[in-house]
MILUMLUM-75363 format. One record per residue (C-alpha): x, y, z; chain; residue number from 1; residue in three letters. Coordinates in nm, 3 decimals. Example, Ala and Ser with C-alpha at 12.3 -4.5 7.8 and 13.67 -1.06 7.14 Angstrom:
2
1.230|-0.450|0.780|A|1|ALA
1.367|-0.106|0.714|A|2|SER
This chain:
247
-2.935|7.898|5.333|A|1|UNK
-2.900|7.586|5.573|A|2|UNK
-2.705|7.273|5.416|A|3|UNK
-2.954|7.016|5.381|A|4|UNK
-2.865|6.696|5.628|A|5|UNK
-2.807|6.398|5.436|A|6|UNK
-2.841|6.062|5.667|A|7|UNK
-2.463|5.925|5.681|A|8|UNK
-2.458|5.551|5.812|A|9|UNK
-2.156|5.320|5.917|A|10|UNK
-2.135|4.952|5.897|A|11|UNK
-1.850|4.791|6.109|A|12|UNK
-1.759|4.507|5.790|A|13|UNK
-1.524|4.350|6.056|A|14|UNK
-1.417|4.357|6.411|A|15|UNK
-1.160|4.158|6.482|A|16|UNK
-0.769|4.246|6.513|A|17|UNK
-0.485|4.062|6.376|A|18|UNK
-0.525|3.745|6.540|A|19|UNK
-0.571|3.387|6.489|A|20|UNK
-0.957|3.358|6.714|A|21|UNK
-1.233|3.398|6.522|A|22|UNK
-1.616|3.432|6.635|A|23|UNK
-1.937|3.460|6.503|A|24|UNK
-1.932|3.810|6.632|A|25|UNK
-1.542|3.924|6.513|A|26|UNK
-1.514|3.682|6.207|A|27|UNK
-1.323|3.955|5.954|A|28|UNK
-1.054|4.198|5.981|A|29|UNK
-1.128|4.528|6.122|A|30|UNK
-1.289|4.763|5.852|A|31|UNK
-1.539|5.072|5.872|A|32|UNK
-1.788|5.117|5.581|A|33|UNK
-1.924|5.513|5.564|A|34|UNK
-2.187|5.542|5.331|A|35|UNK
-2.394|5.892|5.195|A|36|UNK
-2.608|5.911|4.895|A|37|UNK
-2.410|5.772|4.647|A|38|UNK
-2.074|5.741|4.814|A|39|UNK
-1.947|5.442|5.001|A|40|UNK
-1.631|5.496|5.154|A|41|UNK
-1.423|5.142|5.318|A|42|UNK
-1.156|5.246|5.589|A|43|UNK
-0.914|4.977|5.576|A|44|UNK
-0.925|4.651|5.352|A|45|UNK
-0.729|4.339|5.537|A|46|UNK
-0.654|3.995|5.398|A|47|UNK
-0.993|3.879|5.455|A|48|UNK
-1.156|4.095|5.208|A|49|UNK
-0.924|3.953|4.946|A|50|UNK
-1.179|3.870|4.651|A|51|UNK
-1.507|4.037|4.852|A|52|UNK
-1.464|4.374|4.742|A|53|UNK
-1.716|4.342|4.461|A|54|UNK
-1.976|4.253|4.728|A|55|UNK
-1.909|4.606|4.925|A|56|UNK
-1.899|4.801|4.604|A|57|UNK
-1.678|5.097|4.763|A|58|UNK
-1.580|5.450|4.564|A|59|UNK
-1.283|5.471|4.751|A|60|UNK
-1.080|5.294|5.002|A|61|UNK
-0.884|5.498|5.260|A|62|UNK
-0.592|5.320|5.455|A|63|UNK
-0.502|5.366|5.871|A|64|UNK
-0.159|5.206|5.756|A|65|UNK
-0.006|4.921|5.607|A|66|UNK
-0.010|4.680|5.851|A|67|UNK
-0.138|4.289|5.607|A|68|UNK
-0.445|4.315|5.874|A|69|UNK
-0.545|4.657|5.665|A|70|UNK
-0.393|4.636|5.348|A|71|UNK
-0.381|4.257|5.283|A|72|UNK
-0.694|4.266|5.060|A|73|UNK
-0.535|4.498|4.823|A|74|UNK
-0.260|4.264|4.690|A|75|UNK
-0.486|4.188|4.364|A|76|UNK
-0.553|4.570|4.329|A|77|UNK
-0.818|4.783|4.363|A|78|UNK
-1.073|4.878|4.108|A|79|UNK
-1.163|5.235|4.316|A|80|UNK
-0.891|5.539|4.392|A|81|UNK
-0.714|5.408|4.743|A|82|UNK
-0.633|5.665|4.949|A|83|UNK
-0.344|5.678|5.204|A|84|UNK
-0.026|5.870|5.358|A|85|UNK
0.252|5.922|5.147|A|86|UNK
0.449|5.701|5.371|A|87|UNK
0.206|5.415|5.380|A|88|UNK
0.120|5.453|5.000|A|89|UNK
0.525|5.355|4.984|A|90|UNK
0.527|5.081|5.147|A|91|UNK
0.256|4.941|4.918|A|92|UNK
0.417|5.039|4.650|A|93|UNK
0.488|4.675|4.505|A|94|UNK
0.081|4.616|4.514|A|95|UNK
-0.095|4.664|4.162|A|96|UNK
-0.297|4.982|4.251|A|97|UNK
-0.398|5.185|3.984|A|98|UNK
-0.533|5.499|4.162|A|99|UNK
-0.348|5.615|4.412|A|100|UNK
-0.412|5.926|4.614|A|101|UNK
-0.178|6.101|4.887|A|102|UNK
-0.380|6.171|5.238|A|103|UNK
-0.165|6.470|5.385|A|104|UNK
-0.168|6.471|5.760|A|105|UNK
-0.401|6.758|5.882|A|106|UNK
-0.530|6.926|5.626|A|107|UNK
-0.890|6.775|5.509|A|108|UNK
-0.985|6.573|5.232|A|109|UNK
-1.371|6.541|5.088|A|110|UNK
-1.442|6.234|4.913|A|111|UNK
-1.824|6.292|4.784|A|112|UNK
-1.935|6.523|5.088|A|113|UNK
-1.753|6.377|5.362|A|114|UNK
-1.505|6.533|5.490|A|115|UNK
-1.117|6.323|5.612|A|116|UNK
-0.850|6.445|5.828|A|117|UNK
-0.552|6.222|5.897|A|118|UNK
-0.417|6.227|6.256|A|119|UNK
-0.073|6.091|6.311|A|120|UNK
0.003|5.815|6.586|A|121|UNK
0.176|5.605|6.745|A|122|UNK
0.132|5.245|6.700|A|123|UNK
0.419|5.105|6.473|A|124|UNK
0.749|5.206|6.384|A|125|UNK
0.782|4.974|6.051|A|126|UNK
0.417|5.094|5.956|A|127|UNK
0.295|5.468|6.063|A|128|UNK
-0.011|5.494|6.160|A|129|UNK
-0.264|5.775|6.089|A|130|UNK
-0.654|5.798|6.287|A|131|UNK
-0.933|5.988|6.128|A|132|UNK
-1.162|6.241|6.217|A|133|UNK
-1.474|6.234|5.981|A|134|UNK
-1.718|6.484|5.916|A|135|UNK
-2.068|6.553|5.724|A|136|UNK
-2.368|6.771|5.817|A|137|UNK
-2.526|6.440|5.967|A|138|UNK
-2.272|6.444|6.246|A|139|UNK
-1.898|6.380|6.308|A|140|UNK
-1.662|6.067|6.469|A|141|UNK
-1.282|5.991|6.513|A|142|UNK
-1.160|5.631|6.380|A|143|UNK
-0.853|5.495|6.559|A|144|UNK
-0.876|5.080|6.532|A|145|UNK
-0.511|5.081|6.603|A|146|UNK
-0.312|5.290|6.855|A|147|UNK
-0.060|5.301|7.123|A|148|UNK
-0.086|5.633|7.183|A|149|UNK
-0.255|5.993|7.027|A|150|UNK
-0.090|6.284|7.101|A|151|UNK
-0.277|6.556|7.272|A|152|UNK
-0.641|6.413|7.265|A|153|UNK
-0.844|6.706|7.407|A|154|UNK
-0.785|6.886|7.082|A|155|UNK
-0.765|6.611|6.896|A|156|UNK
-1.067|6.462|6.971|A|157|UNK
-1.265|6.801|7.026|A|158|UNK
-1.637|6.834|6.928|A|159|UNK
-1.658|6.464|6.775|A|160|UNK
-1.971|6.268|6.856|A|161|UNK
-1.832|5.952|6.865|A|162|UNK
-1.487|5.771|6.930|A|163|UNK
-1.423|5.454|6.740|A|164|UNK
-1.106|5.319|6.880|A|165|UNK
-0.878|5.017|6.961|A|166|UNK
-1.017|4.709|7.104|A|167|UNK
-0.724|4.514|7.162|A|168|UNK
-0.747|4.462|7.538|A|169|UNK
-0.998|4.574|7.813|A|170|UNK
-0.715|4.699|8.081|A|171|UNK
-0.369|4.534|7.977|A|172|UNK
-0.181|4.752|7.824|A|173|UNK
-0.015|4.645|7.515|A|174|UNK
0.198|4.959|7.475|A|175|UNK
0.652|4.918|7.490|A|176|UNK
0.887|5.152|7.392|A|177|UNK
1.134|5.113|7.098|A|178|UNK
1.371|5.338|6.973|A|179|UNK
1.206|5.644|7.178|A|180|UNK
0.850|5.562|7.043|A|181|UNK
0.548|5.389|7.186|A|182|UNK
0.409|5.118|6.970|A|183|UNK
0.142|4.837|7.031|A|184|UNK
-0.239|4.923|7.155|A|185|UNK
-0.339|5.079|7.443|A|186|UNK
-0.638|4.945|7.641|A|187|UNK
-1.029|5.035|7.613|A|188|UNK
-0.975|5.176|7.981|A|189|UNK
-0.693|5.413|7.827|A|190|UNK
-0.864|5.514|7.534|A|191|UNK
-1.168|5.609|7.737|A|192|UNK
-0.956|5.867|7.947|A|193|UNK
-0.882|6.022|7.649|A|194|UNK
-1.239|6.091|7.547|A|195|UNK
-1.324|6.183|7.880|A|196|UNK
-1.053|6.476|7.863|A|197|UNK
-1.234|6.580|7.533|A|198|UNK
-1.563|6.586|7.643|A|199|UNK
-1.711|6.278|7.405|A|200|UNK
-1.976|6.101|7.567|A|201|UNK
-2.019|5.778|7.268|A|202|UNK
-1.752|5.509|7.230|A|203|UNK
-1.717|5.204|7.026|A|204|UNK
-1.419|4.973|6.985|A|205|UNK
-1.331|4.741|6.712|A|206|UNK
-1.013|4.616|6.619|A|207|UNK
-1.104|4.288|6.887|A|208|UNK
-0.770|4.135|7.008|A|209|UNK
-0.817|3.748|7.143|A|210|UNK
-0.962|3.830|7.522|A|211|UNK
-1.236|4.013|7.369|A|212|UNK
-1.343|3.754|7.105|A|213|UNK
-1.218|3.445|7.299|A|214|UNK
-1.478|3.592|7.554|A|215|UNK
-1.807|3.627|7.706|A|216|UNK
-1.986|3.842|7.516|A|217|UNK
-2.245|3.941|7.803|A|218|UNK
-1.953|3.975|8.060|A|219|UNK
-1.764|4.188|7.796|A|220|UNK
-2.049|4.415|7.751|A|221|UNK
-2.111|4.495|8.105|A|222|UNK
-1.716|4.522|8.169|A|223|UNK
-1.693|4.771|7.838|A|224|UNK
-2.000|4.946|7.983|A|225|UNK
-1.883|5.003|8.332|A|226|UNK
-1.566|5.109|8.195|A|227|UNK
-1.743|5.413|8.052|A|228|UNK
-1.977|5.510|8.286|A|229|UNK
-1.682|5.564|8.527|A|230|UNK
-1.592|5.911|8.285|A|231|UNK
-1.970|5.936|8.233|A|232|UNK
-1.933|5.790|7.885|A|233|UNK
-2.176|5.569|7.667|A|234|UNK
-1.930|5.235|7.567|A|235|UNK
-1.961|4.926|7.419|A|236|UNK
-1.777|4.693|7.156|A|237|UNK
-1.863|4.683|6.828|A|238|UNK
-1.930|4.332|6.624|A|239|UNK
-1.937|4.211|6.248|A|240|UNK
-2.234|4.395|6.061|A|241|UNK
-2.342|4.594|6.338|A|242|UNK
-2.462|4.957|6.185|A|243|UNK
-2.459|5.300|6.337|A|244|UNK
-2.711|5.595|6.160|A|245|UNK
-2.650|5.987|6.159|A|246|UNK
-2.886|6.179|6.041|A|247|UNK
């Protein structure tokens, strides 16, 4: 018997990075809505959603890591299960969250049909950071708003439709070494080599850092698009509210 397809659709909720520029197009912290049937899952909840969750309405809340631009919006508590690495559901272990669930790196969780599996990477030594890859029968994508580095991306990154990565810079690397680890962002141009070795032909980037939402948005198109047809992929940059539909 075939599964049936359910339509699964995202909403980027915010776009922008922790930074003080703002724009009509990256206004809110970087944060992922997946929604199916009755299940509305919110990847990351930063200080701007502080008081808003009742307007999103999610079942669960799932956490990249514990950086205030992710986690911020928790400090009053949650009224859904939050779900996060052992390590980062430590570190928020002063915030009043009632139920808490452990995300073990690769091994998948479902959360009302859709399927999680945490990726560790490197981004920040204080905070570890985990990316997603996401599945349903409607189709599957990898979420990585923050990362200075993913370790062996042609299997990690196998078979997903889409990349949804870190949109910190354009070519400027962000990336240093500390204590024998990389941490910061690495650039669109980066991330894009990495999809090109696994064979993904969509990307998106959120997570905005200050030359992206400081910018031209036309200019920034056509740079993020050129950027990808040079590894024959479909880019661009997501904004606030902007929705993406599998079915």
């Amino acid at each position: 018997m075939v599964a049936k397809i359910h339509p699964l659709e995202l909403t980027f909720l915010g776009t922008r990075g922790e930074i003080e520029a703002r724009s009509r197009r990256h206004r809110r912290h970087s944060a992922l809505l997946i929604a199916q049937r009755n299940t509305r899952i919110m990847i990351d909840c930063g200080a701007d959603w502080l008081g808003r969750l009742d307007a999103i309405v999610p079942t669960a809340i799932v956490l990249t890591h514990a950086h205030l631009d992710h986690v911020g919006g928790l400090v009053q508590g949650a009224q859904c299960p939050v779900y996060a690495t052992s390590g980062t559901q430590h570190l928020l272990k002063h915030l009043p969250i009632r139920d808490r669930h452990i995300m073990p790196l690769m091994r998948t969780v479902t959360i009302g049909g859709i399927s999680l599996k945490a990726y560790r990477v490197q981004h920040s030594l204080r905070a570890p950071a985990v990316g997603y890859r996401i599945s349903t029968t409607a189709g599957s994508f990898f979420y990585l708003p923050d990362v200075a580095k993913l370790p062996n991306p042609a299997a990690t990154l196998h078979g997903v439709d889409i990349y949804i990565g870190d949109g910190a810079t354009l070519r400027r690397s962000m990336v240093r070494r500390k204590n024998g680890a990389l941490i910061g962002h690495a650039p669109i141009a980066a991330q894009l080599e990495w999809c090109a070795k696994a064979h993904v032909r969509r990307a998106i980037f959120t997570h905005c850092g200050s030359e992206i939402v400081r910018g031209d948005a036309r200019r920034l198109t056509a740079v993020v698009g050129d950027l990808g047809r040079d590894h024959g992929i479909d880019a661009r940059l997501a904004c606030d509210g902007d929705r993406l539909r599998f079915a």
